[in-house]
KOLNUMAR-490166 format. One record per residue (C-alpha): residue in three letters; x, y, z; chain. Coordinates in nm, 4 decimals. Layout:
<node type="Ala" xx="X" yy="Y" zz="Z" mol="A"/>
...
//
This chain:
<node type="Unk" xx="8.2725" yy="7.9891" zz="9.7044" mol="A"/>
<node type="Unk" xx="8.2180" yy="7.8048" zz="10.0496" mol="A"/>
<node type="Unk" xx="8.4268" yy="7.7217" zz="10.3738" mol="A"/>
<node type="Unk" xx="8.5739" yy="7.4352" zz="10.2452" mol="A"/>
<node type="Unk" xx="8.6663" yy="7.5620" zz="9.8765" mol="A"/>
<node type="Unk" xx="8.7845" yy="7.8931" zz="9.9997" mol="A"/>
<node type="Unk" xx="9.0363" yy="7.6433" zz="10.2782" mol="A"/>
<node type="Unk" xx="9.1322" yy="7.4061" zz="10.0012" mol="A"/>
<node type="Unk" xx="9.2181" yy="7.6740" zz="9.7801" mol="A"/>
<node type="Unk" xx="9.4003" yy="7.9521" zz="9.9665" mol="A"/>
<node type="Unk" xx="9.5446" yy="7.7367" zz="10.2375" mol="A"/>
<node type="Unk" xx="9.8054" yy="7.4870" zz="10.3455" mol="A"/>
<node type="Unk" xx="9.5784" yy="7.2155" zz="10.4688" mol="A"/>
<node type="Unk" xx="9.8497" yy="7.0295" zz="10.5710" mol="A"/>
<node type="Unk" xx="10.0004" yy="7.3186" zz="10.7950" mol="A"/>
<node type="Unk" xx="9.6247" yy="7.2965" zz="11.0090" mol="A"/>
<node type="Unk" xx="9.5716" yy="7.3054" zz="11.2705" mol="A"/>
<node type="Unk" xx="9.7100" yy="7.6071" zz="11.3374" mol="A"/>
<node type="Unk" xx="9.9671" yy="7.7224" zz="11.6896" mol="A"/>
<node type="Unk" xx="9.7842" yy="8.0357" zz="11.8053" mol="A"/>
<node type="Unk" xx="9.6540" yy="8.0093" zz="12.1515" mol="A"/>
<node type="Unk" xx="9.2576" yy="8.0210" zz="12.1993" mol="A"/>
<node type="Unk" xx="9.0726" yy="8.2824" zz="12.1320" mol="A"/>
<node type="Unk" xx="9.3476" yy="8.4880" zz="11.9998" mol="A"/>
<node type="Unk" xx="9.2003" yy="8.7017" zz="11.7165" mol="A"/>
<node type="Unk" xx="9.4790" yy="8.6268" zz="11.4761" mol="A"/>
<node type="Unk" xx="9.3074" yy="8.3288" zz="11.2630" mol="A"/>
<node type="Unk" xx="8.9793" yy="8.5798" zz="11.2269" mol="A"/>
<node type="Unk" xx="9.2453" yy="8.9073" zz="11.0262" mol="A"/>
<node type="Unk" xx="9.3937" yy="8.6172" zz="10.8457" mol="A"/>
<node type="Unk" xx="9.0605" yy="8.4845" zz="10.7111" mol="A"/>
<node type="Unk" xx="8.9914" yy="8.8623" zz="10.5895" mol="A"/>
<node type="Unk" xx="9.2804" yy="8.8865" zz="10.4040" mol="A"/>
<node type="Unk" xx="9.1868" yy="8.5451" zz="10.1870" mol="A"/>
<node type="Unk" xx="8.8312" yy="8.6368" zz="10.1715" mol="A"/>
<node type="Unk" xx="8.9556" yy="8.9601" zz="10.0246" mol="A"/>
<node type="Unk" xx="9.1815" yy="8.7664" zz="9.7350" mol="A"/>
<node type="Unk" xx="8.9281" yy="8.5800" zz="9.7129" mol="A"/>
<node type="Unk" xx="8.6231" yy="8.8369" zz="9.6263" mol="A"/>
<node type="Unk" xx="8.9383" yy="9.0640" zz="9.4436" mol="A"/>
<node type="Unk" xx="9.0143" yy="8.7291" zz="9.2299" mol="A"/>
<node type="Unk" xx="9.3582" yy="8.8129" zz="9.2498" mol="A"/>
<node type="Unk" xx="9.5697" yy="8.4616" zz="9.0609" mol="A"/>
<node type="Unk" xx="9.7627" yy="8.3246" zz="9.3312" mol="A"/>
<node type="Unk" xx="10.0971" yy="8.3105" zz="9.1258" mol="A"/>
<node type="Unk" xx="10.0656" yy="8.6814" zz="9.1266" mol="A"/>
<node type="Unk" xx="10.0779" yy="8.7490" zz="9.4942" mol="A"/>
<node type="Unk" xx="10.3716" yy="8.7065" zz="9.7643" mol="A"/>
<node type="Unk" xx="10.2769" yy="8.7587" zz="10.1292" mol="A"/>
<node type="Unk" xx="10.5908" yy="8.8356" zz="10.3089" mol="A"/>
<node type="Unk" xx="10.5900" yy="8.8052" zz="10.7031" mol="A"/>
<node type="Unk" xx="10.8791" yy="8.8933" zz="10.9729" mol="A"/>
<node type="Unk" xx="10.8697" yy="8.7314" zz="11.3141" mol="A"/>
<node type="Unk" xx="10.6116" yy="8.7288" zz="11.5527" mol="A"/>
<node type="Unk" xx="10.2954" yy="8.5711" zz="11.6124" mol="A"/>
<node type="Unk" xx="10.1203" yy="8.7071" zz="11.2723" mol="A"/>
<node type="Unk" xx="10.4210" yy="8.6263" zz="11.0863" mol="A"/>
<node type="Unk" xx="10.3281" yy="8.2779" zz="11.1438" mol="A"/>
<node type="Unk" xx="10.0114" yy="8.3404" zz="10.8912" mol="A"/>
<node type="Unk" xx="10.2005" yy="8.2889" zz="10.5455" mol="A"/>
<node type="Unk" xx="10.2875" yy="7.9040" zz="10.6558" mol="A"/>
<node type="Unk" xx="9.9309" yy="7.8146" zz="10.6342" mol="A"/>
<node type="Unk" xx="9.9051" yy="8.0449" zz="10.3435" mol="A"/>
<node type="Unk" xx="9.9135" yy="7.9085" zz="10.0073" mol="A"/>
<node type="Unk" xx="10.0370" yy="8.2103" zz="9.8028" mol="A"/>
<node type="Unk" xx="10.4056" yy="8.2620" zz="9.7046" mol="A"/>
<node type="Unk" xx="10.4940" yy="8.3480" zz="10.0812" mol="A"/>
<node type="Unk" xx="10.8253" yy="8.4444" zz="10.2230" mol="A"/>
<node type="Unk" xx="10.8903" yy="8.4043" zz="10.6290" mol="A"/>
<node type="Unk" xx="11.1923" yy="8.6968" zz="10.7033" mol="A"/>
<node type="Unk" xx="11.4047" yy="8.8012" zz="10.9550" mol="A"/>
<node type="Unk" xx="11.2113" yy="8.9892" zz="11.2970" mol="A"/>
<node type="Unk" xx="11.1226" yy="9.3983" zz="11.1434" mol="A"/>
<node type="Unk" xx="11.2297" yy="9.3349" zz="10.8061" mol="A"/>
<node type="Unk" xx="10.9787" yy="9.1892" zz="10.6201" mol="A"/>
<node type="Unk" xx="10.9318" yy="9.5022" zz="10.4212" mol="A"/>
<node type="Unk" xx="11.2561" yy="9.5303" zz="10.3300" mol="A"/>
<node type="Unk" xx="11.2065" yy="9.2194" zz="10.1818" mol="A"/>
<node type="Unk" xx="10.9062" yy="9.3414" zz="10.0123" mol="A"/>
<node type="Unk" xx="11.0307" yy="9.5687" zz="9.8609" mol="A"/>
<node type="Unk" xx="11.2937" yy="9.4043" zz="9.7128" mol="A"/>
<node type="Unk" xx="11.0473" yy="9.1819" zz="9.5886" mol="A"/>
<node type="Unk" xx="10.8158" yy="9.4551" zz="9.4085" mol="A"/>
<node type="Unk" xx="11.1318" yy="9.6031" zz="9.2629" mol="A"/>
<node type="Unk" xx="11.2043" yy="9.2962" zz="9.0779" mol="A"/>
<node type="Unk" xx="10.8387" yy="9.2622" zz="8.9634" mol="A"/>
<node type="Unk" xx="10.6811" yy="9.5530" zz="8.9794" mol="A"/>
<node type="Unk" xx="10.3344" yy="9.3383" zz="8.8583" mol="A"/>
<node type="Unk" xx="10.3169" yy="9.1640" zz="9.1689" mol="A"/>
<node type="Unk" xx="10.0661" yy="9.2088" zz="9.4692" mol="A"/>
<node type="Unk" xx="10.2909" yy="9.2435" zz="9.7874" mol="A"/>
<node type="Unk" xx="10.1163" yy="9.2153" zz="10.1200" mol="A"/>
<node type="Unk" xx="10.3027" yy="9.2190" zz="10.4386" mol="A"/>
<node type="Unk" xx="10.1480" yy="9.0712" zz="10.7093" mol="A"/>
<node type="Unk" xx="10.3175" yy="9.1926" zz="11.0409" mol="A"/>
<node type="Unk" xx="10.2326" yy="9.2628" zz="11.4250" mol="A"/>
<node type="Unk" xx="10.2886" yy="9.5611" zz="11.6403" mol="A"/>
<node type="Unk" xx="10.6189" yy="9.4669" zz="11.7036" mol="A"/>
<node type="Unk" xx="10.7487" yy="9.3639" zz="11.4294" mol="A"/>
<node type="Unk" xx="10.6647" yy="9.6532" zz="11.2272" mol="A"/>
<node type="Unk" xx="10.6758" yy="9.9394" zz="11.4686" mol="A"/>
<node type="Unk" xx="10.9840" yy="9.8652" zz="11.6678" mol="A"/>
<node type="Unk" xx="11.2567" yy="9.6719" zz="11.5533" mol="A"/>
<node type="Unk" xx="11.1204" yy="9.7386" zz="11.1719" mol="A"/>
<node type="Unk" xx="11.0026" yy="10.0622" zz="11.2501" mol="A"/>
<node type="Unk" xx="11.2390" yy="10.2644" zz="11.0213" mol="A"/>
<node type="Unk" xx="11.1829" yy="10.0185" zz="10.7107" mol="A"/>
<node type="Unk" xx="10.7588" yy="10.1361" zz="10.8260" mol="A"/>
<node type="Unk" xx="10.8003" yy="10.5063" zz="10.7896" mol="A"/>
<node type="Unk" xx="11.0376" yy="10.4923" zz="10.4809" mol="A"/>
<node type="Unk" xx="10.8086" yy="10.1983" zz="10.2741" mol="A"/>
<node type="Unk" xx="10.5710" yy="10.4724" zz="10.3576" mol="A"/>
<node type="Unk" xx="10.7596" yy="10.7725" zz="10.2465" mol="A"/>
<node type="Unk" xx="10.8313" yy="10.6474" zz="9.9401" mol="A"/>
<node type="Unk" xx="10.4582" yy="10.4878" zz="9.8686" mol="A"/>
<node type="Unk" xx="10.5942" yy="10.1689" zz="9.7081" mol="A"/>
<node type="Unk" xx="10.3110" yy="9.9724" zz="9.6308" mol="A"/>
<node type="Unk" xx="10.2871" yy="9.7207" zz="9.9073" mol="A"/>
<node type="Unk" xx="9.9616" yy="9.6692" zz="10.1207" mol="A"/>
<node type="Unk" xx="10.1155" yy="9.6098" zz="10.4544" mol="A"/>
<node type="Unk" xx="9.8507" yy="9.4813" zz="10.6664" mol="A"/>
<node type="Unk" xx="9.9460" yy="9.5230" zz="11.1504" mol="A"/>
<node type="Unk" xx="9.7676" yy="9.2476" zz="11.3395" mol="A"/>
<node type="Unk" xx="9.8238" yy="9.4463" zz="11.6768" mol="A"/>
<node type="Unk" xx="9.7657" yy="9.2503" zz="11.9751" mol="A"/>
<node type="Unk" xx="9.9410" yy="9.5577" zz="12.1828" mol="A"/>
<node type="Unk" xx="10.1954" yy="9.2680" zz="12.3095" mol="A"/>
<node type="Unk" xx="10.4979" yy="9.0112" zz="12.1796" mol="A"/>
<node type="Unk" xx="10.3291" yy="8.7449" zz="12.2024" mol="A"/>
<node type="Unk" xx="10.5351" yy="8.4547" zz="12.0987" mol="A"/>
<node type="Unk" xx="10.8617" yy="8.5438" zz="12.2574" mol="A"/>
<node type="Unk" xx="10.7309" yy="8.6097" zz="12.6042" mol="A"/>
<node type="Unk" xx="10.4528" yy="8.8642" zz="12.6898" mol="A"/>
<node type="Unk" xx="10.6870" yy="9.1874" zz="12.6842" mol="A"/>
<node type="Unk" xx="10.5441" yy="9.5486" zz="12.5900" mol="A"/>
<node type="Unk" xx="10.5610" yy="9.7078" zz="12.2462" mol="A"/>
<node type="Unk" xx="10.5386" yy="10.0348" zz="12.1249" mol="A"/>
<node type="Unk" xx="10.1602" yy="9.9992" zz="12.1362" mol="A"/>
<node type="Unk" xx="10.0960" yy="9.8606" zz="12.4717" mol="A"/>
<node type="Unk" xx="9.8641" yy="10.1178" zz="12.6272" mol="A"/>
<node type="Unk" xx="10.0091" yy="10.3326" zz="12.9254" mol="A"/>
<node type="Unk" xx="9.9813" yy="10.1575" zz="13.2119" mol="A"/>
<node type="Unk" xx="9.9287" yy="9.8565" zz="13.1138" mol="A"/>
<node type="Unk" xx="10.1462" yy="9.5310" zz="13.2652" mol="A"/>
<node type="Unk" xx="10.3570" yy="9.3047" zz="13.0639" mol="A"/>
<node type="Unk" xx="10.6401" yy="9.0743" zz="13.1381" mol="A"/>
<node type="Unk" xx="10.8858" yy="9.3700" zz="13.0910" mol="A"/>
<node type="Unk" xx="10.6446" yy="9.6434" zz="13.2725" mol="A"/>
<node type="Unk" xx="10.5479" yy="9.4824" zz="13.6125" mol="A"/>
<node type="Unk" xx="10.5054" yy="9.7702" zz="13.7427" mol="A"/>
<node type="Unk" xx="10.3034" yy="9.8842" zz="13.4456" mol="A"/>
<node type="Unk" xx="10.4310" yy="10.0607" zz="13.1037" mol="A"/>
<node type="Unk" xx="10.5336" yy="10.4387" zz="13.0902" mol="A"/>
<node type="Unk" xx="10.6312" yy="10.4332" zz="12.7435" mol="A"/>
<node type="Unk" xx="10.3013" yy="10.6161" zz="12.5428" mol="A"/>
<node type="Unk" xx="10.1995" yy="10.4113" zz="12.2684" mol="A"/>
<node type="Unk" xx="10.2097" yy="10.4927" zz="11.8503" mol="A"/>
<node type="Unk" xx="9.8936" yy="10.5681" zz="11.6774" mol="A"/>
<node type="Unk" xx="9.9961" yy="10.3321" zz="11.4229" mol="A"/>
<node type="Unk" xx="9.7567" yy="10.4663" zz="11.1518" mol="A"/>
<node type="Unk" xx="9.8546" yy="10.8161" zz="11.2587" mol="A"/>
<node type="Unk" xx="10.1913" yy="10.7616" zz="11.2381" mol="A"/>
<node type="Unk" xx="10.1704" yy="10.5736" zz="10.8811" mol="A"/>
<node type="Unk" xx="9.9703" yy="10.8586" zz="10.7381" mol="A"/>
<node type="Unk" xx="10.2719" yy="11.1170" zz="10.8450" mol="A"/>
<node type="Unk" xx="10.4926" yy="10.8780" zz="10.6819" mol="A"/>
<node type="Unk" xx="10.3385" yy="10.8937" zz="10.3352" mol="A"/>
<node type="Unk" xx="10.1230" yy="10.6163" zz="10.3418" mol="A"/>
<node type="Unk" xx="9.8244" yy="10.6629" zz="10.0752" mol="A"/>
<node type="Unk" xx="9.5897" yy="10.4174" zz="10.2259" mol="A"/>
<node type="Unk" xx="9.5103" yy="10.4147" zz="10.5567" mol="A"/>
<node type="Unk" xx="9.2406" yy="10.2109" zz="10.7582" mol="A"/>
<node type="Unk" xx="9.1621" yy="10.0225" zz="11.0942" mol="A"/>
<node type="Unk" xx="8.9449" yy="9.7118" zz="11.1850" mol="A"/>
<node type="Unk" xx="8.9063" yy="9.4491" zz="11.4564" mol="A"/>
<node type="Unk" xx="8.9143" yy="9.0770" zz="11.4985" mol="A"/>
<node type="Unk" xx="8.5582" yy="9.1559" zz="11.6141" mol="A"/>
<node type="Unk" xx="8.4635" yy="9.4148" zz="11.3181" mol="A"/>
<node type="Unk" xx="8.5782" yy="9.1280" zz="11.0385" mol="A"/>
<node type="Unk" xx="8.3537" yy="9.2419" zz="10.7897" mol="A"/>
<node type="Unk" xx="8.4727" yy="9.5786" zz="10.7685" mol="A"/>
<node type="Unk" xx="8.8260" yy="9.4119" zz="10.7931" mol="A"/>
<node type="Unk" xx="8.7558" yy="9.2620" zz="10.4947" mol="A"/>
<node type="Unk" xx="8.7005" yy="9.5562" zz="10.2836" mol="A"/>
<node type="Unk" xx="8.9225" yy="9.7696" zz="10.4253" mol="A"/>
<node type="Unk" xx="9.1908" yy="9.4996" zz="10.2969" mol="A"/>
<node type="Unk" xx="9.0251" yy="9.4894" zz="9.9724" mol="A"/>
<node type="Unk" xx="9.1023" yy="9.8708" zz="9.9207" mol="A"/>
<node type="Unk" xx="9.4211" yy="9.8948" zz="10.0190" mol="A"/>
<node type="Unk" xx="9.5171" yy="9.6119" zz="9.7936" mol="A"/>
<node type="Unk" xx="9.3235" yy="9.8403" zz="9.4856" mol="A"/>
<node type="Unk" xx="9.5148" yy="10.1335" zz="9.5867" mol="A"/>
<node type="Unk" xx="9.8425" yy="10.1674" zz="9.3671" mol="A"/>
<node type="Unk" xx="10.1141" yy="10.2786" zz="9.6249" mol="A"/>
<node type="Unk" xx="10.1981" yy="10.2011" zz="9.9869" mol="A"/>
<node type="Unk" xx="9.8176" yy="10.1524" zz="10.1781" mol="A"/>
<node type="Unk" xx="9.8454" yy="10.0466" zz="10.5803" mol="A"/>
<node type="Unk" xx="9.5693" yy="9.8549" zz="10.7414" mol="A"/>
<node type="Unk" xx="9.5611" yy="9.7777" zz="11.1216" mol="A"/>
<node type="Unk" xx="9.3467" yy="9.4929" zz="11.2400" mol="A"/>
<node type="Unk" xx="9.3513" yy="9.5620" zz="11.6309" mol="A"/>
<node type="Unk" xx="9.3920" yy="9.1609" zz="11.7496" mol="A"/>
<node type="Unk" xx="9.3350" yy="8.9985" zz="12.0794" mol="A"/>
<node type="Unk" xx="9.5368" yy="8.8418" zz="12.2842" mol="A"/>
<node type="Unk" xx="9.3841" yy="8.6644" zz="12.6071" mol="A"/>
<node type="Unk" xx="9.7359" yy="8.4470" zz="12.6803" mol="A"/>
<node type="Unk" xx="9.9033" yy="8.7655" zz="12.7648" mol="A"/>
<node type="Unk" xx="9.7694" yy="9.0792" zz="12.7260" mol="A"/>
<node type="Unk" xx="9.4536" yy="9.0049" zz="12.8666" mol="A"/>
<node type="Unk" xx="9.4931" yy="8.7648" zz="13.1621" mol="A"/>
<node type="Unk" xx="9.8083" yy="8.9867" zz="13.2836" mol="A"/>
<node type="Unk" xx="9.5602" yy="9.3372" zz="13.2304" mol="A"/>
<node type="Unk" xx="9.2479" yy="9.1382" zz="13.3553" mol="A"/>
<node type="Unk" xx="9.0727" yy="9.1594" zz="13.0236" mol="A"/>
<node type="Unk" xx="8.8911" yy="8.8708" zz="13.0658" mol="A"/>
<node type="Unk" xx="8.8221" yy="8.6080" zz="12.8068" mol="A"/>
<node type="Unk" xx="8.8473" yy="8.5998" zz="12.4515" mol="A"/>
<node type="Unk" xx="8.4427" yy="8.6763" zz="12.4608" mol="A"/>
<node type="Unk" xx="8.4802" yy="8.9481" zz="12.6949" mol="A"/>
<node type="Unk" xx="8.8177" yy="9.1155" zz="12.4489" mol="A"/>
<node type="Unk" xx="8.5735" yy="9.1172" zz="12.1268" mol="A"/>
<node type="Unk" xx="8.3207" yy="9.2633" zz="12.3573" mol="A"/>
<node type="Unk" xx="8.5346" yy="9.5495" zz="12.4491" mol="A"/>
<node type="Unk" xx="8.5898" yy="9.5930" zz="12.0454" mol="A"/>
<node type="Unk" xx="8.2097" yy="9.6393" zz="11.9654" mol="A"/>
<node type="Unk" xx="8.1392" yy="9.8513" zz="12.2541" mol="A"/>
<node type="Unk" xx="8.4459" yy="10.0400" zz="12.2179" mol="A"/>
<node type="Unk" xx="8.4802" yy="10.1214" zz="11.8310" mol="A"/>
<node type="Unk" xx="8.3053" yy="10.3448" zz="11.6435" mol="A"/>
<node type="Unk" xx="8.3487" yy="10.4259" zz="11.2516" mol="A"/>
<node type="Unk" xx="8.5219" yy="10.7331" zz="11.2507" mol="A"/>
<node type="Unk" xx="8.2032" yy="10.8842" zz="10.9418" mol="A"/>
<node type="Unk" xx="8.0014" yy="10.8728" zz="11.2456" mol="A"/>
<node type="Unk" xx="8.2488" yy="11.0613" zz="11.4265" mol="A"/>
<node type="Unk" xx="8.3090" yy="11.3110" zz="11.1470" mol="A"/>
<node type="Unk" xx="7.8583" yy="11.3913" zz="11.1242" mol="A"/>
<node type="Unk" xx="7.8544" yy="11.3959" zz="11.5060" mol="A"/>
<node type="Unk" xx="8.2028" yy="11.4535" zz="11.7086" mol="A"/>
<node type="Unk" xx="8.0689" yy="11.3645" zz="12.0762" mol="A"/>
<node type="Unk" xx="8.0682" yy="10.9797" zz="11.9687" mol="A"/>
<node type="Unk" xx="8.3852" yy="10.9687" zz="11.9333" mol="A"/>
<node type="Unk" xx="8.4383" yy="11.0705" zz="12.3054" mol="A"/>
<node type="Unk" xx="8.6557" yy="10.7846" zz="12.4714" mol="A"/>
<node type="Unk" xx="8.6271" yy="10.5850" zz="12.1760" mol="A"/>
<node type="Unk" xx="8.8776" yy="10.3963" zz="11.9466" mol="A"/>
<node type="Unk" xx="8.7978" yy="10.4998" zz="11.5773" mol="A"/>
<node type="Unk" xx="8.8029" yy="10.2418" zz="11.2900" mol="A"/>
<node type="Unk" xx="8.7099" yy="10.2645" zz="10.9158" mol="A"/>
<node type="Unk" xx="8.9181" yy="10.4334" zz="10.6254" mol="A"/>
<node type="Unk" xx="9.1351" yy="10.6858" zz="10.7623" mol="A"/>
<node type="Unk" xx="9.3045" yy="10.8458" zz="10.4643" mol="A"/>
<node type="Unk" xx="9.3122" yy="10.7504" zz="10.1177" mol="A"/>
<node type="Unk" xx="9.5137" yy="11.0029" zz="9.8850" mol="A"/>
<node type="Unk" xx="9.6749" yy="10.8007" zz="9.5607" mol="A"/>
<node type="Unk" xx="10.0003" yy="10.9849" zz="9.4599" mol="A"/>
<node type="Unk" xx="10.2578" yy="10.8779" zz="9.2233" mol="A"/>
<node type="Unk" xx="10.4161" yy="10.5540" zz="9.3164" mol="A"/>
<node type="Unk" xx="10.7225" yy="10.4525" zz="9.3492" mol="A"/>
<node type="Unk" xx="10.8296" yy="10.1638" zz="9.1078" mol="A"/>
<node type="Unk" xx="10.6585" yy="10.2990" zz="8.8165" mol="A"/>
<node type="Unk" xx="10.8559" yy="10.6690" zz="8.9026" mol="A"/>
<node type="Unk" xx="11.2115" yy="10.4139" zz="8.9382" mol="A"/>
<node type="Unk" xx="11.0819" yy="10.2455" zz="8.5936" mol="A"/>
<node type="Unk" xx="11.0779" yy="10.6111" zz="8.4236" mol="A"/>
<node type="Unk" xx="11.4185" yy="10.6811" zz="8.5351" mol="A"/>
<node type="Unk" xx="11.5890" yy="10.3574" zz="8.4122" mol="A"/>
<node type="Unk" xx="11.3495" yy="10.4642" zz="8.0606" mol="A"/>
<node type="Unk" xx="11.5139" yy="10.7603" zz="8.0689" mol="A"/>
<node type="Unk" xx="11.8433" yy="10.6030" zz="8.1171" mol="A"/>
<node type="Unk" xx="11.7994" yy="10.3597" zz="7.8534" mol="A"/>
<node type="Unk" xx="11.7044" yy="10.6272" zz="7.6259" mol="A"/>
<node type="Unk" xx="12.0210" yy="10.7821" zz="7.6900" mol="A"/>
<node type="Unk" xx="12.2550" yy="10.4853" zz="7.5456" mol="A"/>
<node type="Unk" xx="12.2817" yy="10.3895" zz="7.9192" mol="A"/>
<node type="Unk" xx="12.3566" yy="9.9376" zz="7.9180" mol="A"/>
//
């Protein structure tokens, strides 16, 4: 399928252009999750994509899937809600750094814990973006934001690591810059029957990167392919990992999931004489 099927067919053409600033790296881990429908063939009437609020919560409005815009950190309560109902349904959250780790960071680490099968997919831009330039919970020490003038002392989340504790059965990383491998990694996690976490590490040149001199939107993607490294390499020959931010697939583990153990019970229930 080409550019222009792939738009008219998984997008809101009337919702283009889209609001994100220039160069930020949010438009490039949308595209991977439609090319990954796309080469997954998943029928649109059997996918929601349910956002919170934030700058990558803005992605289902140009999305043309059943998509649901929430309330800021609980999109997957929402989503699971929604996969409760109909348990046949692909659920993807899409969500930022924010949005999922702070203010929805309890509905995170219990989605995981109880490996409902929702692919929630973390555009982290290490920033809020939309509401003002302020530091998350995975703003690198140090580094300046609106609220950390003086620069942050707060240590950031491993947001893979900290999925993976939770329970999560899928677990990868990508960039804006390392799109391809985005792609796949979102394909996966979409395969994998429970709760799978993918974070696409964004960029954000508005805020992040002209208050942390980052440079451009060139120079950000640059950092990402001379910074990354796919963490097989890492696992034949440690020393490349040195000082290096790992991507690839990070843990993937399937273990019984979570609406078809709640379908047993009510089953069981039923069997019972239960109404």
């Amino acid at each position: 399928m080409n550019c222009n099927e792939t738009t008219k067919n998984y997008y809101r053409v009337d919702k283009l252009p889209h609001i994100w600033c220039p160069g930020c790296g949010h438009g490039t881990l949308m595209n991977a999750v439609v090319r990954a429908v796309e080469k997954l063939q998943l029928n649109k009437d059997d996918l929601v994509i349910v956002s919170g609020i934030g700058c990558s919560s803005r992605a289902p409005g140009y999305l043309d899937f059943n998509t649901l815009h929430t309330t800021h950190g609980r999109a997957l309560a929402f989503a699971t809600g929604i996969k409760l109902a109909n348990p046949k349904l692909h659920v993807i959250v899409i969500t930022g750094d924010g949005d999922s780790s702070a203010i929805g960071g309890n509905h995170l680490i219990h989605a995981a814990r109880r490996n409902i099968d929702i692919t929630t997919i973390v555009f982290n831009n290490n920033i809020y973006g939309m509401t003002g330039g302020q530091y998350s919970p995975t703003t690198p020490y140090g580094d300046f934001a609106t609220t950390s003038a003086y620069g942050n002392i707060d240590k950031p989340f491993d947001l893979c690591s900290l999925a993976q504790g939770a329970g999560s059965t899928y677990v990868g990383r990508a960039t804006a810059y390392h799109v391809t491998l985005m792609q796949r990694l979102i394909e996966k996690a979409i395969q994998n029957k429970g709760f799978s976490f993918v974070e696409g590490l964004s960029i954000c040149p508005t805020y992040y990167g002209r208050k942390n001199k980052k440079g451009d939107a060139f120079e950000m993607h640059s950092f990402y392919k001379n910074n990354c490294v796919d963490i097989r390499v890492v696992e034949k020959t440690p020393e490349k990992g040195e000082n290096k931010i790992l991507i690839g697939e990070f843990h993937n583990d399937p273990k019984p999931e979570y609406t078809e153990s709640y379908q047993v019970i009510i089953d069981k229930f039923q069997g019972m004489g239960g109404n």
